[in-house]
N, C-alpha and C positions, 0 to 999 in steps of 0.2 A: 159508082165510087165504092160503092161495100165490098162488092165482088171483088174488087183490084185489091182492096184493105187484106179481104182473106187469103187472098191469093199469095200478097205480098208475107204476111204472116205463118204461110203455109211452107211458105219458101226459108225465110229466115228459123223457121221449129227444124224446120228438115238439115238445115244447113250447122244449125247449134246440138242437133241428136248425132249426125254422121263425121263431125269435123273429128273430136276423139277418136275414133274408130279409122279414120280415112290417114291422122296423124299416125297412131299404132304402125298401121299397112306399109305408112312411108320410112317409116324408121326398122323395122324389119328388113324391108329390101334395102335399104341403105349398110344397113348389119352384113347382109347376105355379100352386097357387091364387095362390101370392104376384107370378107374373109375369102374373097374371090380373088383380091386383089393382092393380100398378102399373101395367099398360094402360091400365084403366079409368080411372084416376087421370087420367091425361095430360091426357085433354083436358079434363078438368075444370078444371085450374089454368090 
């Protein structure tokens, strides 16, 4: 039962240190697609 305790623990540190960082990542490539998208756009209108 400890083991699973720490385990479970280890998981939720990991998840609470990377989520910030993994949020950042998502929002840049979302930044990226979207100046991808109004490129595209240009010449079409």
């Amino acid at each position: 039962m400890r083991t699973i305790s720490i385990f479970i623990l280890l998981i939720y540190w990991s998840i609470m240190i990377f989520a910030p960082v993994m949020s950042k990542d998502i929002k840049f490539s979302r930044a990226k697609t979207n100046q991808a998208k109004i490129i595209e756009q240009k010449p079409q209108s």
